[in-house]
C-alpha positions in Angstrom: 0.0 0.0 0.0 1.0 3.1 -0.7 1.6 5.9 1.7 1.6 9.2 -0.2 0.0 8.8 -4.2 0.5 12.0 -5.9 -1.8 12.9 -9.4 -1.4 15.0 -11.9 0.1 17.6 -9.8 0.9 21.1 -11.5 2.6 24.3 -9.9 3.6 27.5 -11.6 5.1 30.4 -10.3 5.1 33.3 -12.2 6.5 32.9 -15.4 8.0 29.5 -14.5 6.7 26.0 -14.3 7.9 24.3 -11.0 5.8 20.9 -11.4 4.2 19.7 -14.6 1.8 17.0 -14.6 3.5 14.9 -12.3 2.2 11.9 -10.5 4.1 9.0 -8.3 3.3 6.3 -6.4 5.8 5.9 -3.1 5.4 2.8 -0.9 4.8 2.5 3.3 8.4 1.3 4.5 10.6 2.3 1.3 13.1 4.6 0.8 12.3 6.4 -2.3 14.9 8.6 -4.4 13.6 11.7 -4.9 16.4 12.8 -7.8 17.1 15.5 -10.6 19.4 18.4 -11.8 18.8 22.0 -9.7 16.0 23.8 -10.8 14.0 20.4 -11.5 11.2 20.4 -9.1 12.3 18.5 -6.3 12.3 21.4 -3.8 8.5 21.9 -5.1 7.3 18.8 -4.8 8.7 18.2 -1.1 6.8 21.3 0.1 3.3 20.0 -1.5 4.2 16.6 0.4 5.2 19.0 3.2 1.8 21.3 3.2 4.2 24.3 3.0 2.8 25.0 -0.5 -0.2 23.6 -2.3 -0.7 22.5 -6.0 -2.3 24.6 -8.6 -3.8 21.4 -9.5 -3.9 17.5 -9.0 -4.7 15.9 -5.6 -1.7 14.3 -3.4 -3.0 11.7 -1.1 -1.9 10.5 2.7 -2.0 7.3 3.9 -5.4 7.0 1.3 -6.8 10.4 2.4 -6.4 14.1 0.5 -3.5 15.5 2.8 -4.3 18.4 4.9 -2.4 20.4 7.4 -3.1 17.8 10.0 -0.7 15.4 8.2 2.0 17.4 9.4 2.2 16.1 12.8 3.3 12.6 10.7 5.9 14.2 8.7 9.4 14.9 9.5 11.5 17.3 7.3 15.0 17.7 7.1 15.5 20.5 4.5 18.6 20.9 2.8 18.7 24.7 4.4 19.8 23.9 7.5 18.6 26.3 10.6 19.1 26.3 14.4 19.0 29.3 17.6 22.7 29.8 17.9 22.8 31.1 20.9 20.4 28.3 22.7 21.8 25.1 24.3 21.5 22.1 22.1 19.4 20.3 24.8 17.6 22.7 25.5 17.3 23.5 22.1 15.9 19.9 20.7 13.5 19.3 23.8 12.1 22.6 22.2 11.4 21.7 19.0 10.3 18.0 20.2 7.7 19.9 22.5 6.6 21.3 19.1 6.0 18.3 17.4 3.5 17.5 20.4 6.3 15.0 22.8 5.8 16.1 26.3 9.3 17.5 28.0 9.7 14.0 30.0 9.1 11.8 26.6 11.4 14.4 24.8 14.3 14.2 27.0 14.3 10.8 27.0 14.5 9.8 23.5 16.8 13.1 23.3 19.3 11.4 26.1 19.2 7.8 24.0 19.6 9.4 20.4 23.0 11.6 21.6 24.8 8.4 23.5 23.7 6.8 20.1 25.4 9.5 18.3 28.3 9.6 20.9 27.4 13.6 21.4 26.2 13.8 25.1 28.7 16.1 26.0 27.3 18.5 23.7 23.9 18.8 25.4 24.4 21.9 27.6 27.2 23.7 24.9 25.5 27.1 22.6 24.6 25.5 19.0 27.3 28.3 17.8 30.1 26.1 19.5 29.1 23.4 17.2 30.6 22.3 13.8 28.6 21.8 10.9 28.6 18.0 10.8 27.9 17.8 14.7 24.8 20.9 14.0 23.7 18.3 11.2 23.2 15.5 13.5 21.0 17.4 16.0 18.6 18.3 13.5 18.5 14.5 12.0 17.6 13.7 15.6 15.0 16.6 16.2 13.5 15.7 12.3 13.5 11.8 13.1 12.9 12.3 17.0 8.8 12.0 17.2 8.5 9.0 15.0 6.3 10.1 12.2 5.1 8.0 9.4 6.6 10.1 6.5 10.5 11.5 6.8 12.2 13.8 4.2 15.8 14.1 4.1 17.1 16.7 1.4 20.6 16.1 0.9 21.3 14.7 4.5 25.0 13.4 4.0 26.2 17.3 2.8 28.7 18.4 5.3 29.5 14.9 7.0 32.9 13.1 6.8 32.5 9.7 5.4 32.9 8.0 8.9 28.9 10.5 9.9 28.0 10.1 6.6 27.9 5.8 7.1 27.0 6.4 10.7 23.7 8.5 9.5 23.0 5.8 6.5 22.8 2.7 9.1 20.7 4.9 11.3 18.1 5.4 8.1 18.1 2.2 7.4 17.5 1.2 10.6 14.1 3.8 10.2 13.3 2.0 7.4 13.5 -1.4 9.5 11.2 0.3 12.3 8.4 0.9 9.6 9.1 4.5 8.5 8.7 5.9 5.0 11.5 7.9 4.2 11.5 10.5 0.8 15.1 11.1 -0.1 16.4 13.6 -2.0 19.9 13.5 -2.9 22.7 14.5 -5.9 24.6 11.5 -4.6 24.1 8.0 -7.0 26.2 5.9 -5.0 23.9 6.8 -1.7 20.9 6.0 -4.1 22.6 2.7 -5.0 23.3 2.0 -1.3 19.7 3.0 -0.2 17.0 3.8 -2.1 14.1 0.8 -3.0 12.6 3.0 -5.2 13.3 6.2 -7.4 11.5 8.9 -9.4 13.7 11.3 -11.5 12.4 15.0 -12.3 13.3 17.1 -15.1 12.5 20.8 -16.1 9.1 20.0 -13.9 8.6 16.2 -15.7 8.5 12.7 -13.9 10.9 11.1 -16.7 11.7 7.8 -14.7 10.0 5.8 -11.9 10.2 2.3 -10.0 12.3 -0.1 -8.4 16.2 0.6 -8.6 16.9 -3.0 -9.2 14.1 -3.1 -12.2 15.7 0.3 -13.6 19.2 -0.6 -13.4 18.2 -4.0 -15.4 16.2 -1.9 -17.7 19.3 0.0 -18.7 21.8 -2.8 -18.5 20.1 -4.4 -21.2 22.8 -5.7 -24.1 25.8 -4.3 -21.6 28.2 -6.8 -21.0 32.1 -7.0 -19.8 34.4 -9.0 -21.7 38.0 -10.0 -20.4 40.3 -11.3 -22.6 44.0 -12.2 -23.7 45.0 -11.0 -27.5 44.3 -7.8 -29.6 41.5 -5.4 -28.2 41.5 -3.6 -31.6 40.8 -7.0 -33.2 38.5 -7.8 -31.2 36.5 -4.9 -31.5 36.9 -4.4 -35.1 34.7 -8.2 -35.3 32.4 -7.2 -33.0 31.8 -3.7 -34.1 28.7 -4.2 -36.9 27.3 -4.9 -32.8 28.3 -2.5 -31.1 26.8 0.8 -30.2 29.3 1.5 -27.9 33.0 0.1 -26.4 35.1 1.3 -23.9 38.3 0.2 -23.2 39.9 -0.9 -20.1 43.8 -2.5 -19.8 44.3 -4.6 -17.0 47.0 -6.5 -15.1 49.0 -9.5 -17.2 48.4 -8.1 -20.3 44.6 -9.4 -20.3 42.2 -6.5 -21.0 38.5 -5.6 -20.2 35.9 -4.0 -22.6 32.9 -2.7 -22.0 30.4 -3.1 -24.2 26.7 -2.0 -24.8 25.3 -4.0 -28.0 22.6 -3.7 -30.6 19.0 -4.9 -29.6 19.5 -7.7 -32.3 22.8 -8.9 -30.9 22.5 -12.4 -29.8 24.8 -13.4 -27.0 25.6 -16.8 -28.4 27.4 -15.0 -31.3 29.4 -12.4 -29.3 30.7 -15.2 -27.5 31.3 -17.1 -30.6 33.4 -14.1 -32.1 35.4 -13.5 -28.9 36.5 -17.3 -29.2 37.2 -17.0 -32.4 39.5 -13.9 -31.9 41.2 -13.7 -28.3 41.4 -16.1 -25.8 38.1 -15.7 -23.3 38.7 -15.2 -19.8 34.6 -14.3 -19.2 32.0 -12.4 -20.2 28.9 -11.6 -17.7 26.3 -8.4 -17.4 27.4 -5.3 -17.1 25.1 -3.0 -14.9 25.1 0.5 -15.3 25.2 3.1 -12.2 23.0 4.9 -11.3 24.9 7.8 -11.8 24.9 6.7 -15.5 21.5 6.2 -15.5 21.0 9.6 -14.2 23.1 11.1 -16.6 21.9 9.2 -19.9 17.5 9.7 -19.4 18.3 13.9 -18.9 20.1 13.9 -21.8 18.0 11.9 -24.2 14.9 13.9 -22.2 16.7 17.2 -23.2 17.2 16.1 -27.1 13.5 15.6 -27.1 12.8 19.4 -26.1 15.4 20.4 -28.5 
C-alpha cells in the first residue's frame, strides 16, 4: 500500500513551471529517491508533500486520504537549508522543538538522552549550538526531524557536510528507520547513496517525472545488451569483429596483459554470437552483465529527455 500517491500535480510560479503534470506512487516502509538536476522540481514537490505550498492542481493523497495540514504532525523534514537558535543550548534546544511536534518534555528528554549516546554527542547537550561544527549541527537536527516517529520522513541532501565516517553512521541509522516501519522521501545528488539505499526512485526534469520504479528493475532496464568481456589478444581486433554490434565500447587494460571491454550492443545482438566471435578472436577469460550506475542512468535519461525538447 501506498503511503503518499501523488496525481497529476501542476505548480507554476510566475513565469515559471515548478511541477508539470506529475504523478508518483511511493510505498509504506521504502526509501524512495527523490532525484534531478537544480532547478528540476524537487524542492517543489517536497513542500506540496510538506503542506508548505499547495498545487495549482492535481490531488496528493496521505495514507489514502487528500492530505491536509493535520498530516503534518506525521511528517518529518530535514530541509537541505539547515537552521538552528545559535545562541540556545543544544538540549535545550531539541526538547524545544520536540515539544513542538507534540512530545511532552519527559518523553522528549528521554529519546533526546538515548539518540546523543547513540550518536556519541552527550557532552554537547548543555554547549550554545554556535560552538558546534557543521557536521555535529547536522546530526542534532537529524535527531530533532527523526525524533517523534512520524510516518513520513524527508531528508534533502542529509549526507552534505558529513565526513565519510557520519556520513555511514547516519545511513545505518536510516536504514535502521526503514526497519522500524518508517517511510523515508530522499532527496539526494549522490548516486552511490541512491545505489546504497534507495528501493525506489523517481527522476524530475525541467518540472517532468521522466523515470520511476524499483532501482533494481531500472538498473536492469538500462543494463540491457551491456556486457564485460576480459580477454587475452588484440582489443583492436577484437572490437573491429564485434563492431557491426556494437553501439558502444570502452576500453579498459588490465594487469598480465589481459584487458577488459565494455560493451553496450545492438538490440539484435544475440549473446551466443558475441561469444562465438570473442572465441574465435582472443582467448576468453569471461564475459557476464554489465550493470550501469546509477549515476549513468542519471546522466543518460536527462540527456536523451533534453534532445527531445530540442
Amino acid at each position: 500500500m501506498d503511503l503518499i500517491r501523488i496525481e497529476n500535480v501542476t505548480k507554476h510560479y510566475a513565469n515559471h513551471t515548478a511541477l508539470d503534470n506529475v504523478s508518483l506512487n511511493i510505498p509504506k516502509g521504502c526509501i524512495y529517491g527523490l532525484l534531478g538536476p537544480n532547478g528540476a522540481g524537487k524542492t517543489t514537490l517536497i513542500r506540496i508533500i510538506n503542506h508548505i505550498t499547495a498545487p495549482d492542481s492535481g490531488m496528493v493523497y496521505f495514507d489514502g486520504r487528500p492530505l491536509s495540514a493535520n498530516d503534518v504532525a506525521n511528517i518529518g523534514y530535514l530541509p537541505e537549508e539547515r537552521g538552528l537558535y545559535k545562541k540556545m543550548k543544544v538540549g535545550e534546544q531539541a526538547i524545544f522543538f520536540a515539544r513542538l511536534k507534540g512530545l511532552s518534555k519527559t518523553d522528549a528528554t528521554i529519546r533526546l538522552r538515548e539518540w546523543f549516546d547513540r550518536f556519541d554527542i552527550s557532552d554537547w547537550w548543555n554547549k550554545k549550538v554556535e560552538e558546534l561544527s557543521k557536521g555535529m549541527a547536522q546530526k542534532i537536527q537529524f535527531i530533532i526531524t527523526v525524533l517523534h516517529r512520524p510516518k513520513l520522513l524527508i531528508f534533502d541532501e542529509p549526507f552534505s557536510g558529513f565526513d565519510p565516517i557520519n556520513a555511514n553512521l547516519l545511513k545505518n541509522e536510516i536504514l535502521k528507520l526503514r526497519e522500524e516501519g518508517s517511510t523515508i522521501i530522499f532527496s539526494t545528488h549522490n548516486m552511490s547513496s541512491v545505489e546504497e539505499l534507495c528501493d525506489n526512485i523517481t527522476l524530475i526534469n525541467k518540472s517532468h517525472n521522466i523515470l520511476s520504479g524499483k532501482v533494481e528493475d531500472i538498473r536492469l532496464q538500462y543494463g540491457k545488451n551491456r556486457y564485460e568481456i576480459i580477454f587475452n589478444g588484440d582489443a583492436n581486433s577484437l572490437k573491429e569483429q564485434l563492431e557491426p554490434l556494437l553501439i558502444r565500447c570502452i576500453t579498459i587494460p588490465l594487469e598480465n596483459n589481459s584487458t577488459k571491454l565494455l560493451l553496450n550492443f545492438k538490440d539484435e545482438a544475440k549473446l551466443k554470437d558475441i561469444i562465438t566471435i570473442a572465441n574465435n578472436n582472443s582467448e576468453l577469460i569471461g564475459i557476464v552483465p554489465s550493470m550501469p550506475s546509477m549515476n549513468e542512468i542519471f546522466i543518460q535519461t536527462v540527456e536523451e529527455y533534453n534532445k527531445t525538447l530540442i
